[in-house]
C-alpha positions in Angstrom: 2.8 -104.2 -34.4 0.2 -103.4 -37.1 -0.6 -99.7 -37.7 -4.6 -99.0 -38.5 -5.6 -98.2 -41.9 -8.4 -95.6 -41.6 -10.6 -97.7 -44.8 -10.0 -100.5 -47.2 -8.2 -99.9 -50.2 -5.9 -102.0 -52.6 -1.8 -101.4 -53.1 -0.3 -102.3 -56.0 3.4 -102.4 -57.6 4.0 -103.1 -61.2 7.2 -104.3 -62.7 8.4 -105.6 -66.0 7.1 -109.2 -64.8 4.8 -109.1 -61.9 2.0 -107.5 -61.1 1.8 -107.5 -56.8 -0.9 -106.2 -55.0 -1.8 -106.1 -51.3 -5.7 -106.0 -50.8 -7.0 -104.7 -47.2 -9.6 -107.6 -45.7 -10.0 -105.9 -42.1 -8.7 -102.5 -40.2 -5.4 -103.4 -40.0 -2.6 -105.6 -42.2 -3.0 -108.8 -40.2 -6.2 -109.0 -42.3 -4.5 -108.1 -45.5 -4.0 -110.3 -48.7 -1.2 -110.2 -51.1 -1.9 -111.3 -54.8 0.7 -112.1 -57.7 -0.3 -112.5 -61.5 3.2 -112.9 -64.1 3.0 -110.0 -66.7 4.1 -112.0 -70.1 7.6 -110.7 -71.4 7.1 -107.6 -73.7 3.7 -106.0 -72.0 6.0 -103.8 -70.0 9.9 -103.0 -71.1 11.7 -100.9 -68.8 8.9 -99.6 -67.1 7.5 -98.9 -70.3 3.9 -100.0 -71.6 4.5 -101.9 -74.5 1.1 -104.0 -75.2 -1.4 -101.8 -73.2 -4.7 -104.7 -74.7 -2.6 -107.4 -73.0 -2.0 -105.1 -69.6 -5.4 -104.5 -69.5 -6.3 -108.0 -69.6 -3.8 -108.7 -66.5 -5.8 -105.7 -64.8 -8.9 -107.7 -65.2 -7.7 -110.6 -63.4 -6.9 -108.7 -60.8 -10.4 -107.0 -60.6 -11.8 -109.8 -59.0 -9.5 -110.4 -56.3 -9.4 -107.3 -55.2 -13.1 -106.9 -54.6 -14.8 -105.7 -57.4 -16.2 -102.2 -58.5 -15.0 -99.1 -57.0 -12.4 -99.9 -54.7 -9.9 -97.1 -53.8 -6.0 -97.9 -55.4 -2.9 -96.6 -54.3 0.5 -97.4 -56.9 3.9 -97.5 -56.5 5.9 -95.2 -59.6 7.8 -96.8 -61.2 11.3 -95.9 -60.3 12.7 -95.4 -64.1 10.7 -92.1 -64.0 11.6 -90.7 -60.7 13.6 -87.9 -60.5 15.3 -86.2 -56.9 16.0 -82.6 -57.8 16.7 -79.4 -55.3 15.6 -76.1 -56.4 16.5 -72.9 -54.7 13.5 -70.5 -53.7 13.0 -67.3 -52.3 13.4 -66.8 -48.7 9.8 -65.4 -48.0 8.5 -68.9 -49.4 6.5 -70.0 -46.5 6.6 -73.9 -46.5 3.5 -74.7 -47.2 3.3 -73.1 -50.5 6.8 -74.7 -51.8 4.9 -77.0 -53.9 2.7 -74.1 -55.6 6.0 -72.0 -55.8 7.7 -75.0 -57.9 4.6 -75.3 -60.4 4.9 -72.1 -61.3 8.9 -72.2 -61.3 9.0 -75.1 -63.6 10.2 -74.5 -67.5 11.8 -71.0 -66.1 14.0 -71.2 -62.6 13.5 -75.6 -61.9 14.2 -77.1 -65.7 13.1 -81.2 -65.6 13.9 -83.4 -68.5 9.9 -84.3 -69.4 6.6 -82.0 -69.5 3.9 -81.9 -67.8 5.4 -83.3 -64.3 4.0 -84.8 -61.4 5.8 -83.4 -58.1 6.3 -83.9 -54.4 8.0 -81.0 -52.5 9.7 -81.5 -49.0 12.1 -79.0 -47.5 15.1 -80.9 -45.7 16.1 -77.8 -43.6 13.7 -74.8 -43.3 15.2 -71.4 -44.1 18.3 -72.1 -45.9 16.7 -71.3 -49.2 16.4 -74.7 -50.4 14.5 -77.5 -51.1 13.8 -80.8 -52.8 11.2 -82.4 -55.4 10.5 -85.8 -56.2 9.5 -85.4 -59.7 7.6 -88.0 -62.3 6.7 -88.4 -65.9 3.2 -87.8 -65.8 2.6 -89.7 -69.2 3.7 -93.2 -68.3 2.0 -93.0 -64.8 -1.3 -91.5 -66.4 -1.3 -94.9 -68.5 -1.4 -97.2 -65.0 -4.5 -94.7 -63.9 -6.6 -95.0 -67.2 -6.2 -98.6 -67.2 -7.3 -98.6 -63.5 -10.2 -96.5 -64.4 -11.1 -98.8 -67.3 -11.7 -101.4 -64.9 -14.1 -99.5 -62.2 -11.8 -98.8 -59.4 -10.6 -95.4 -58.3 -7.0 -94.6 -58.1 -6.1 -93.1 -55.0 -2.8 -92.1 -54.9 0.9 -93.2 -56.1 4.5 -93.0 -54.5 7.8 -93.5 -54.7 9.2 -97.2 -53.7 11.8 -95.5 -51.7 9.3 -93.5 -49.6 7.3 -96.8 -48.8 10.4 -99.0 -47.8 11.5 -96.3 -45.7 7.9 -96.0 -44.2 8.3 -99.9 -43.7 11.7 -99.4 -41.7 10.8 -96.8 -39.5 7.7 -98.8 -38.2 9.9 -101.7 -37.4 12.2 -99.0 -35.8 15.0 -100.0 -37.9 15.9 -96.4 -38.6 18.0 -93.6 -36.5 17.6 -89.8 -37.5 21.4 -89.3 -36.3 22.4 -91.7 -39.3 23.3 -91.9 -42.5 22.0 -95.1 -44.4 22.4 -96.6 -48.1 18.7 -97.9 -49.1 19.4 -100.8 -51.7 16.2 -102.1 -53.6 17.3 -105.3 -55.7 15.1 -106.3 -57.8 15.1 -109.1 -60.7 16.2 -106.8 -63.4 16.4 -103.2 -61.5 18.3 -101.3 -58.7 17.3 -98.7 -57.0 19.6 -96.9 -54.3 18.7 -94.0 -52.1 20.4 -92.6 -49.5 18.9 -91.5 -46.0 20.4 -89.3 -44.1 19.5 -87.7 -40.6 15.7 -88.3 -41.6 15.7 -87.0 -45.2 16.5 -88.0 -48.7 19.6 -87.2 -50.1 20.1 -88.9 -53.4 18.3 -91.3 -55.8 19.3 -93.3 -58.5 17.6 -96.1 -60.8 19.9 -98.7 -62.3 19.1 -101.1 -64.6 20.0 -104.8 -64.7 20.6 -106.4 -68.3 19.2 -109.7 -67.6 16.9 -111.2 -70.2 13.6 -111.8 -68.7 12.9 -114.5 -71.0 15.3 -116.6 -68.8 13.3 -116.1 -65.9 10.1 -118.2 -65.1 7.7 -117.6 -62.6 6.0 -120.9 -61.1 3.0 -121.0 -58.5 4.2 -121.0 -55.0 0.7 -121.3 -53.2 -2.7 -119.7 -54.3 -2.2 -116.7 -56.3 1.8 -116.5 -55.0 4.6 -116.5 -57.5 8.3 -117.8 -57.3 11.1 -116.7 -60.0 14.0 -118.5 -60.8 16.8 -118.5 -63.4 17.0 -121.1 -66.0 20.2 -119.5 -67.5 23.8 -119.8 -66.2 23.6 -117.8 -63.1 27.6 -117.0 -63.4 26.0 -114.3 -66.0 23.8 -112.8 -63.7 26.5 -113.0 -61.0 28.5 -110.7 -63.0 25.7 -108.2 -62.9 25.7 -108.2 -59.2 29.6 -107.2 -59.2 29.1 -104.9 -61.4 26.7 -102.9 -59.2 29.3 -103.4 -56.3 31.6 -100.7 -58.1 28.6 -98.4 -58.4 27.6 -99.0 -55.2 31.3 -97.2 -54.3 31.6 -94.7 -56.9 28.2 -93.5 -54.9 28.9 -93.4 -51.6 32.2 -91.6 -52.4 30.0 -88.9 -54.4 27.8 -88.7 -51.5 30.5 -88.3 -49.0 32.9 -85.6 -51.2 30.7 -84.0 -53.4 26.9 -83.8 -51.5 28.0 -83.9 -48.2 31.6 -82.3 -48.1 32.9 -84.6 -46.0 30.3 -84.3 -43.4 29.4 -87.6 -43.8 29.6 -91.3 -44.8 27.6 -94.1 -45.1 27.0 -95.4 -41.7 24.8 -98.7 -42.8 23.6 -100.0 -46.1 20.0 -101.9 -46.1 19.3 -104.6 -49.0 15.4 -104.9 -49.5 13.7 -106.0 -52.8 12.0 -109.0 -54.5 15.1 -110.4 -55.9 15.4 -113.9 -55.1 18.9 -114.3 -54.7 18.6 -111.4 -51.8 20.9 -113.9 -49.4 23.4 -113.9 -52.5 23.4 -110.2 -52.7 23.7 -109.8 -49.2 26.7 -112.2 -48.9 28.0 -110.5 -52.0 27.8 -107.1 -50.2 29.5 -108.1 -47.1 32.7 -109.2 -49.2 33.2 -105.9 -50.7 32.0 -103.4 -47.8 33.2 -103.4 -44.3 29.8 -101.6 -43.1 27.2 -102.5 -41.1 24.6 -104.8 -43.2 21.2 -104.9 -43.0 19.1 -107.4 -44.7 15.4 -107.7 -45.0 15.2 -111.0 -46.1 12.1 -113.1 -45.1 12.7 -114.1 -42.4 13.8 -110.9 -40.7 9.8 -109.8 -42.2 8.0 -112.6 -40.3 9.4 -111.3 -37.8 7.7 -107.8 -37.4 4.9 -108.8 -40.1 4.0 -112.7 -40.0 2.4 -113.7 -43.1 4.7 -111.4 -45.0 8.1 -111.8 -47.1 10.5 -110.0 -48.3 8.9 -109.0 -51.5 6.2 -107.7 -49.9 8.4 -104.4 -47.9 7.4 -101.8 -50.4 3.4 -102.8 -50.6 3.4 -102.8 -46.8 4.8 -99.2 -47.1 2.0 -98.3 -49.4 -0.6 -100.0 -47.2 0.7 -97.8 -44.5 1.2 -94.8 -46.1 -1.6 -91.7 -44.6 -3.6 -90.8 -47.4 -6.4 -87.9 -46.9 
């Protein structure tokens, strides 16, 4: 059920409110930990450090728990600065140099919107000519690692929430390669939706939610565990939630006429996240789609990981992910 993790190290997922971070205790993630601290409203603005002192601070609390000095980090990117481009190359590109050939392509034949990028290459189908890149703003991410060295811990590696919730999926075997799946991430004040199909990445997209954070409180729900609720009228944030239904449709009709010439369609949609109206959203889905459903709620976690919710999919990704 539980995959081994080679050493201990620390995962750790940063939004505009929380700060969540799975810690390693043993060889495996029956042993692990998960730790919650509230960021205040206005240390982090749509993914954006806005009070680095008072992040800092938060990063200290954290220092403790997860064992002191020198422990290894891996981080989720935030999904504001993710970019899914494809980039033609030259056929005598051998695959293992695609990354080196995009580094050097960058600014001339691959243009990205910000300098300086940090890049993943994967090619979906060898010799067609084509690949893909996750690409991020190195600037913002280079802020979460400066902090972390400030506090004595080494930082590891990052990736992309997407990549971790499908890693989470396929070890729970949730996942056929003859398949095309919508990936939705809910989160309090963020969706992200990728779509999955036949074992690769097709399409990414990051859409905000307007809510106003200040309306949400965290309250302790068990040591070091957080819960969020809404102490506005929740018919506003309802509307938000339809709203995304429309996008939700406008995508998978892009996917199916424009990126996939009506090859293919949407077989299943998954809804993952930390939201905690997931059950809602689900329900909501369900009403407007007549797909297959998938929902990862908590209980469907304790399931394949006991000790483990909902909120915890994309750190147990990370955990799992093979880092050399």
């Amino acid at each position: 059920m539980f995959r081994r993790n080679k050493k201990s190290n620390v995962s750790v997922e940063i939004n505009d409110y929380v700060l969540r971070s799975l810690v390693m205790k043993g060889p495996d993630l029956s042993q692990a930990e998960v730790f919650e601290i509230a960021i205040p409203e206005g240390v982090i603005a749509e993914s954006e450090i806005k009070d680095e002192v008072a992040l800092f601070e938060v990063f200290k609390q954290c220092h403790s728990l997860w064992g002191g000095k020198k422990q290894e980090i891996r981080m989720i990117v935030p999904d504001s600065i993710i970019l899914l481009k494809t980039f033609d190359h030259p056929d005598d590109v051998e695959p293992s140099k695609l990354r080196e050939y995009a580094e050097m392509e960058i600014g001339y034949s691959i243009h990205l919107p910000f300098d300086d990028p940090l890049i993943d290459v994967f090619d979906p189908v060898e010799g067609d000519g084509k690949a893909m890149m996750f690409a991020a703003n190195s600037e913002p991410v280079n802020q979460y690692i400066n902090l972390l060295l400030d506090i004595h811990t080494y930082p590891e590696a990052a990736d992309v929430r997407a990549l971790c919730n499908l890693r989470l999926l396929e070890s729970m075997n949730l996942l056929d390669d003859t398949k095309t799946y919508l990936l939705t991430n809910w989160l309090i004040n963020e969706l992200s939706i990728t779509i999955y199909s036949k074992g690769n990445v097709e399409f990414q997209r990051f859409q905000p939610l307007d809510t106003d954070l200040s309306k949400w409180k965290a309250k302790e729900a068990g040591e070091h565990q957080l819960d969020f609720s809404y102490l506005g009228e929740f018919d506003e944030y309802r509307m938000l939630i339809t709203d995304q239904m429309l996008e939700l449709e406008r995508i998978m009709d892009f996917f199916r006429f424009s990126i996939s010439k009506e090859q293919n369609g949407i077989d299943e949609i998954i809804v993952m996240g930390d939201n905690p109206n997931l059950n809602n959203i689900h329900s909501h889905l369900k009403q407007n789609f007549e797909l297959p459903i998938k929902l990862i709620n908590d209980q469907f976690m304790k399931k394949h990981y006991p000790g483990f919710k909902a909120k915890h999919a994309a750190l147990l990704g990370l955990a799992l992910k093979e880092v050399k």
